[in-house]
N, C-alpha and C positions, 0 to 999 in steps of 0.2 A: 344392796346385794353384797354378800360376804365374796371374798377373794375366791377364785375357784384356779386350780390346779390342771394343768391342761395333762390327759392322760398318754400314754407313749402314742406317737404316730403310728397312721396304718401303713402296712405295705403291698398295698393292693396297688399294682401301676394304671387301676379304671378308674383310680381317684385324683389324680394329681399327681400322685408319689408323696403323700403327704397327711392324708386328714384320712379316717374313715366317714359314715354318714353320724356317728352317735359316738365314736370312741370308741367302742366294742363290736359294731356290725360292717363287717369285712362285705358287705354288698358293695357291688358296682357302684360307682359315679351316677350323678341322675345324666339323664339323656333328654336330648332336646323336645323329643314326646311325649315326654313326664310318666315313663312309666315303668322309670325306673333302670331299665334293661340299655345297655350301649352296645349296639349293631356294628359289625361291621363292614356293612354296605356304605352307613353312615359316615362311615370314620374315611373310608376310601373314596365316597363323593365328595369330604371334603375337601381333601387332598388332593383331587382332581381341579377342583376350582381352583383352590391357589396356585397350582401348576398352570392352568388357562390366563389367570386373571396376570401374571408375572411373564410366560412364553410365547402370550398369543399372539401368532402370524401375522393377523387380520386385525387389526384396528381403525377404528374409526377416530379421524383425529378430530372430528368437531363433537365427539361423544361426551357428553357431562362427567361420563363417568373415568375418562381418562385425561379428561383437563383439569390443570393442576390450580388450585385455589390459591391465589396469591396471599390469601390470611395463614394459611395452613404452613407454618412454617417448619412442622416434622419433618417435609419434605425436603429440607435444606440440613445438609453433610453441615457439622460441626465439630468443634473437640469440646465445648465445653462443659457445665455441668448440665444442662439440658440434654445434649446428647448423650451423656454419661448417663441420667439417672430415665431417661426417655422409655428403653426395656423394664426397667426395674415398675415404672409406673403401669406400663401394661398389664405385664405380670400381677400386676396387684389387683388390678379394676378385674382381671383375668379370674382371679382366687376368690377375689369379694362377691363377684356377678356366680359363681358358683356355692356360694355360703348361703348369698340369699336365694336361690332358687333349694339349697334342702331347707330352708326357715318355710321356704311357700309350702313344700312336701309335710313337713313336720306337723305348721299349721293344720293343713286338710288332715292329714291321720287321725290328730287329736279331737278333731270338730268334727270326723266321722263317729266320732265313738262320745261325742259327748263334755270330752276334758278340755279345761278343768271344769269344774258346776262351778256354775253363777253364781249360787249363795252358798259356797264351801268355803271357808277359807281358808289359804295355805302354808303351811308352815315351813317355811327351806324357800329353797330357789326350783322352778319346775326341770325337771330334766330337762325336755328341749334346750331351754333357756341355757342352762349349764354346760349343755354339749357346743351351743353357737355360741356361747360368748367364751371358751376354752378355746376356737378354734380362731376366734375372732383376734384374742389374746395370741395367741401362736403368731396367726397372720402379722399382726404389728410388729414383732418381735422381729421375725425375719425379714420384713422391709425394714427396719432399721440397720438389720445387721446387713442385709443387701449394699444398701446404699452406701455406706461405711467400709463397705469390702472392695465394691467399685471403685469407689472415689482413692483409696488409699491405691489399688490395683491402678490406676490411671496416671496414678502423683509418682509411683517408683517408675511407670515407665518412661511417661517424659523425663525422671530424671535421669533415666541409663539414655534415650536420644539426646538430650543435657549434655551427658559425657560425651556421646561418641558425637555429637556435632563439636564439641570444644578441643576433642582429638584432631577431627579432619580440618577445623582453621588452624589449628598449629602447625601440622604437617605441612598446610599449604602455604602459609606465613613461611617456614623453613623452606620450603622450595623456592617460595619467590625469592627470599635473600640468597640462598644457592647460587638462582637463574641471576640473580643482581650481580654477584663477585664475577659468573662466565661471562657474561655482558659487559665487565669493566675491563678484564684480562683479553679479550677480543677486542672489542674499542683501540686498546695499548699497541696489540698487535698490528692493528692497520693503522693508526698514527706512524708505527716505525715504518710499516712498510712503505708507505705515503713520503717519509723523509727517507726514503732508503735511494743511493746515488750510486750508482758506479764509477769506478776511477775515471778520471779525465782522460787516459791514454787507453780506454777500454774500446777494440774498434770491433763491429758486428759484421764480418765481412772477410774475405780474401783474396789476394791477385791470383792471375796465373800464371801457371807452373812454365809453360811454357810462351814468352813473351813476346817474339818475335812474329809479327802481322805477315811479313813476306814468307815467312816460313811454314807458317800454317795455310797460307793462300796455296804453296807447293805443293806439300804434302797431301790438300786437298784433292787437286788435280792430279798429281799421283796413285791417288786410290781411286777416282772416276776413271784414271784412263784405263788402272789394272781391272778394275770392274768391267769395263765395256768393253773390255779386247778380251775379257775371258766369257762375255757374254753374249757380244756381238753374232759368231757366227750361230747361236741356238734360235737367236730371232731371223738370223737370215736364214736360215733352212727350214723354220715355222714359215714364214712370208718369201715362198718360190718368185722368179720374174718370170715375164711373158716370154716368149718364143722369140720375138726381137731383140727384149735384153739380153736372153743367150748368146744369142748369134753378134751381137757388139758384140759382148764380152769376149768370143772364143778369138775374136778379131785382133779388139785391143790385147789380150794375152798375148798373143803372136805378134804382137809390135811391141809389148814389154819386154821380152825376149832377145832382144837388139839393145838393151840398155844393160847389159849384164849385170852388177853389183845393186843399181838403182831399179832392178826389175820387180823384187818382193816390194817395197814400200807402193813402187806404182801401182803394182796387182792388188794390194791391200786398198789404196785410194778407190781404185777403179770399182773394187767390188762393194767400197761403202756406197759408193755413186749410184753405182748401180740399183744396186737393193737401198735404196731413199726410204722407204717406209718399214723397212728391219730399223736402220739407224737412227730413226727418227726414236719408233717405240722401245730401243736397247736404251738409246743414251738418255729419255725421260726416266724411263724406269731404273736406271742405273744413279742417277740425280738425287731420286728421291732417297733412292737405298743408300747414299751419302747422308743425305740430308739427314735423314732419322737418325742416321748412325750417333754423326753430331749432335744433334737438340738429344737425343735420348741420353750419351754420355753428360752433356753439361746438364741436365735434369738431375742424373744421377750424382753428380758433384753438387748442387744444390740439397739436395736431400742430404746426404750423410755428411755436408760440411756444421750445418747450425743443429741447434740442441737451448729445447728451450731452458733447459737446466742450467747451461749454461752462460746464458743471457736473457736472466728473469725479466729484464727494465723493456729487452723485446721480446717476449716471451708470444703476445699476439698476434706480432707481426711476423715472427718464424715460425708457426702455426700454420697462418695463411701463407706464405711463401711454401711452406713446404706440402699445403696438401694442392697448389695449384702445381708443383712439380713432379709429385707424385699422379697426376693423371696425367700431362704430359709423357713421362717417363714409362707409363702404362700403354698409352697409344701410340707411341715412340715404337716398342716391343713387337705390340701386336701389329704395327706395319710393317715391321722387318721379318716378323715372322710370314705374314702373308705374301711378301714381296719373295722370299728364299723358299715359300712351298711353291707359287706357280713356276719360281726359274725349274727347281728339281722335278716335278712333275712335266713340266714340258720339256726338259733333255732324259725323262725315263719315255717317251711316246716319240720322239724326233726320228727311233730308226726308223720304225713301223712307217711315218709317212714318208721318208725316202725310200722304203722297199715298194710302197704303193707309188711313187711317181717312177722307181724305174721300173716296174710292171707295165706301165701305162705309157713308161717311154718304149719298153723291148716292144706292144702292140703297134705302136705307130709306125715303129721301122720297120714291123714285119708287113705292115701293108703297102709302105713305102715303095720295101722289095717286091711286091707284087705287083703294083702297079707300074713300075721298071720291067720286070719280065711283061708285062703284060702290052707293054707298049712297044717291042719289040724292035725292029728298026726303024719305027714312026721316027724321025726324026724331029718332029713337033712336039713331040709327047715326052721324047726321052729325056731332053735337056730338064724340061720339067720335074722330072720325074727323079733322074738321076739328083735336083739340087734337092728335093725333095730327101730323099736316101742321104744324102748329107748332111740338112739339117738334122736329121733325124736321131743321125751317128753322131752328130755331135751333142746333141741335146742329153742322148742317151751318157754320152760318155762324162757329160758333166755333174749327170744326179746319181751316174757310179759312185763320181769321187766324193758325193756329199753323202750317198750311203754305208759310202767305206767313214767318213770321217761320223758321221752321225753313233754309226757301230760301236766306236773308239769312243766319245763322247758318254751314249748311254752306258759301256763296261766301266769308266770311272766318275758316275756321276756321285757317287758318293765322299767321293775324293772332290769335286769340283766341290759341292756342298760344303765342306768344309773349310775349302778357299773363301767362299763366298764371305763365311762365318765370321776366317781371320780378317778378310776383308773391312766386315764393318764394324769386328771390335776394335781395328784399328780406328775405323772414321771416331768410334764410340772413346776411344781413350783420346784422339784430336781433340772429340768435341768437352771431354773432362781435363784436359791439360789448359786450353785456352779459355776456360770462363773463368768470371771476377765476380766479384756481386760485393754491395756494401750498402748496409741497412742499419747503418749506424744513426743519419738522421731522421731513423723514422722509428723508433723507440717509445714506447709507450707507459704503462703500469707494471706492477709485477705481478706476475700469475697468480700470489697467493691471496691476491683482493679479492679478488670474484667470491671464493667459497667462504673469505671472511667474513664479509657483507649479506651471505648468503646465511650464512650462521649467527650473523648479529641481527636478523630480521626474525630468523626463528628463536632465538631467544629472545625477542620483542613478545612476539606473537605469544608463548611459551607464560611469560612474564605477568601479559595483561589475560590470559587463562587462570592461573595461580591466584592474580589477584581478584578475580571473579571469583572464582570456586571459596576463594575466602570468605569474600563479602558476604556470599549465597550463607555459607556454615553459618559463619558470625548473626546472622539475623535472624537463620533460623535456629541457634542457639539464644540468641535473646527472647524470641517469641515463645521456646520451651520454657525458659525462666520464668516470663511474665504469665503462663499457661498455669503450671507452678504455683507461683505466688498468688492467683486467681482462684486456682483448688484450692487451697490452704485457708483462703478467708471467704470461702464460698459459704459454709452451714448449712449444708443441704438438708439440714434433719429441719428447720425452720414451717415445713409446712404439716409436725408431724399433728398438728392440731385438726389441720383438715382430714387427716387420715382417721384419728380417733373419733371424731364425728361421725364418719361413715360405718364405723364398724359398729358403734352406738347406738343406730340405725338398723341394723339385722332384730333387737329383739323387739323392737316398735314394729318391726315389719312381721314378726311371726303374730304378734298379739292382735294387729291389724287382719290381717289375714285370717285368721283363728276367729275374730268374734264377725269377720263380715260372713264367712262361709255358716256360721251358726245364726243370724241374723240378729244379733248381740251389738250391742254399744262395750267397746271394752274396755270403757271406766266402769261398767257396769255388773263386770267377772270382777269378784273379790278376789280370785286370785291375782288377779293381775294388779290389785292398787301396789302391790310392792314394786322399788325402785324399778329401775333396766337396766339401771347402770351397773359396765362392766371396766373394771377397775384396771386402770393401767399403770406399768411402770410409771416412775418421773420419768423424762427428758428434758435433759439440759441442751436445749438448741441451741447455746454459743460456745459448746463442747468442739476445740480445736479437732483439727484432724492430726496425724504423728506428721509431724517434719523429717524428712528423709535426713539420714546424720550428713550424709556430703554433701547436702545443696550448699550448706555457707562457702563451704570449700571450691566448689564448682563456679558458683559465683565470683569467686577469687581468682579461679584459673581463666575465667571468661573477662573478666579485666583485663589481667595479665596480656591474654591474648590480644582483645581491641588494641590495646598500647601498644606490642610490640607490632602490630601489621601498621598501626600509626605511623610506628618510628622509621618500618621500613618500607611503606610505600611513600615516605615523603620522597625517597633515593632511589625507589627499583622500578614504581610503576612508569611506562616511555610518556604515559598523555601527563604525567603530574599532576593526575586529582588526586585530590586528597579524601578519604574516606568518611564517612558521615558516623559518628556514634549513636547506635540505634535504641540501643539495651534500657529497658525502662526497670528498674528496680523495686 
């Protein structure tokens, strides 16, 4: 058969996008009902199915048809030339399986009408023949250059991820030596800080200000006594006595009276005496409101004396000292403050209850007096009645003078408040003048270890990340190379013998077809004794592919690189493994 010349492709997109039926007849594609015509009901049921067969909801997983054949290794993700050239082989069987279904068409046309006659015989090649073995020709043509377009399309990409994995080991390789100098320069830091000493004469601590034990025990009791004698009478006028302690008291007054100069201090005795449970709850409450005074001032000298800046070596122990004195110092406040709202609120209410008891003293005398008139010259009745009217006056005339003195009390309670105040900033400056503390031998590290240790652990951590992400790049930059170097001596054009066979095949297959539909033996059409054979290019199937011009180079930076992450994990990585060289050449 003479060389035949494939004529321009059709542009009809019902054919492939590629081949007309003849080279000149711009008809449809054949259709799977051989009649010629492609439906588009067709085209859209089929599209339907492989939308079902890839989405479907509902599977059956013991279904033949979704269980996966273990021989069937399409079904297995790869990079290599198999996977590469896997489309390109579909696409063929795709093109071919439609070549020969126009050979079946062609065939039937020509054996409807007769052609070729049995005993004519023919000069040329027949047209069918011409049209499939042009198209056949085309076909081979572009699976060659398919395959050849892939495979070179696959080689540049692995070698632009080639680059950018031999980029990101570098990068990482420079961080981890980075992370290695911060790691050494911190290490340094805490060895100094580790030898770091304070002077021998360095003491953590202070005396105090005021030194004298008998003199603070004074002054102590000096501000209890001022406190209780400015406080005393609010609790004894809160806590009234019975009708008998009055009536002592107006007695023993009357005999104080006789002692002229030593009569106040007795009157004062008498009346703490007296009123026991005023004195009792003044001078607790008075106690405490020292007390506080005290602990809350030397709290407060605790706090503002130490600084851990000051004394780094105890920097955790003045930490801890100062935030147990700081709560202290807090509860200290808020009980002196609680202790100076109930004094002030209970001498803002003290008149109010003395005008209620001498209300309740004027009713009693006024019944007094009545039952005096009322008892008239009984001489049985009167005595009573009259001592009666006395207590009464006197009762009365004693919660006068506490409503008078109460009056006087509530118009300067905010003046007392303020006594109170200077009261326990005194106790509060006693109790800061008299405290010492000294925490010299209890000294510890210096403050700046914690976040050192704290920062040499993240760059640990830091370090063997870096050195991971390397290793990760480096291997999968080796496996691009050896991917690489794997395309390069693959020759995928190698089975182009099976491919020419097949297409060899299309005009056996029309001549086949042609003389069974006529019921002919088609050795037996003289036109058919001519060849079949459709002549194809050479191929050279140990025709290299192009070598990318940077691989060599790239390979050289990929050295580079394994050596230098060598050089610097033998120094930067903490576990001290050392790295494995993967890269197969």
């Amino acid at each position: 058969m003479a060389n035949i010349i494939s004529p321009p492709p059709s542009t009809d997109p019902g054919i492939g996008g590629r081949f007309g039926r003849n080279g000149t007849d711009h008809s449809s594609a054949f259709s799977s009902n051989g009649d010629g015509q492609s439906t588009l009901g067709a085209r859209w049921v089929g599209r339907l199915g492989q939308f079902w067969d890839r989405y479907a909801p509902f599977r059956n997983p013991w279904s033949a048809k979704y269980r996966q054949d273990p021989l069937d290794d399409d079904r297995e993700a790869g990079n290599g030339v198999h996977a590469i050239t896997k489309k390109t082989d579909y696409w063929f069987n795709r093109e071919l399986a439609l070549i020969e279904q126009e050979a079946t068409k062609l065939a039937a046309q020509w054996a409807e009408k007769g052609l070729p006659r049995h005993d004519v015989e023919r000069v040329g090649i027949l047209e069918p023949e011409q049209v499939l073995g042009m198209k056949c020709l085309e076909l081979f043509r572009q699976w060659r250059r398919r395959v050849r377009v892939k495979m070179q399309d696959q080689i540049q990409t692995a070698t632009a991820n080639l680059n950018r994995l031999i980029g990101e080991s570098r990068s990482e390789v420079n961080a981890l030596s980075l992370t290695d100098s911060e790691r050494k320069a911190t290490s340094a830091q805490i060895d100094g800080f580790r030898q770091f000493k304070e002077p021998d004469n360095s003491r953590v601590g202070y005396d105090r200000i005021f030194k004298s034990a008998f003199g603070f025990w004074i002054f102590a009791g000096i501000l209890t006594i001022a406190e209780f004698t400015a406080n005393f009478p609010v609790f004894r006028l809160l806590l009234p006595m019975d009708s008998t302690l009055v009536q002592l008291a107006s007695t023993l007054g009357e005999a104080a009276e006789s002692h002229t100069w030593l009569a106040g201090p007795l009157v004062l005795m008498q009346d703490i005496l007296l009123h026991f449970e005023a004195f009792l709850v003044a001078l607790i409450a008075v106690v405490i409101l020292v007390l506080l005074g005290k602990t809350t001032g030397s709290s407060a000298r605790s706090i503002v004396a130490f600084r851990a800046s000051e004394s780094p070596m105890a920097a955790t122990t003045i930490r801890s000292h100062r935030r147990q004195h700081i709560v202290v110092f807090v509860a200290g406040l808020l009980g002196i403050a609680s202790v100076l709202s109930f004094m002030y609120f209970s001498r803002a209410q003290i008149a109010e209850t003395a005008q209620s008891r001498v209300r309740s003293d004027s009713v009693a005398l006024r019944q007094a007096l009545s039952d005096q008139q009322a008892a008239g010259t009984d001489l049985a009745k009167t005595a009573a009645t009259t001592q009666r009217v006395t207590d009464a006056t006197r009762t009365l005339r004693q919660h006068l003078d506490d409503a008078a003195y109460a009056s006087t009390v509530q118009r300067i309670n905010n003046a007392i408040v303020w006594l109170n105040i200077g009261l326990v900033l005194a106790a509060m400056t006693l109790g800061f003048v008299y405290k010492k503390e000294d925490l010299t031998d209890r000294q510890g590290e210096h403050p700046a270890l914690k976040p050192l240790r704290a920062k040499l652990q993240a760059l640990e951590r830091e370090a063997l990340g870096h050195a991971r992400a390397a290793r990760i790049a480096m291997s999968g930059a080796a496996a691009e190379a050896g991917r690489i170097n794997h395309l390069l001596e693959s020759h995928p054009l190698r089975d182009w013998q099976g491919k020419q066979d097949r297409l060899q095949g299309v005009i056996v297959q029309f001549r086949g077809e042609n003389g069974r539909l006529r019921g002919l033996d088609p050795a037996n059409i003289v036109a058919f004794r001519q060849p079949s054979t459709i002549v194809f290019p050479e191929v050279d199937e140990n025709e290299e592919l192009r070598r990318p011009t940077e691989f060599t180079q790239l390979l050289q930076d990929l050295d580079h690189v394994e050596a230098e992450f060598a050089r610097v994990a033998a120094f930067a990585i903490p576990t001290g493994v050392q790295p494995a060289k993967t890269r197969l050449l």
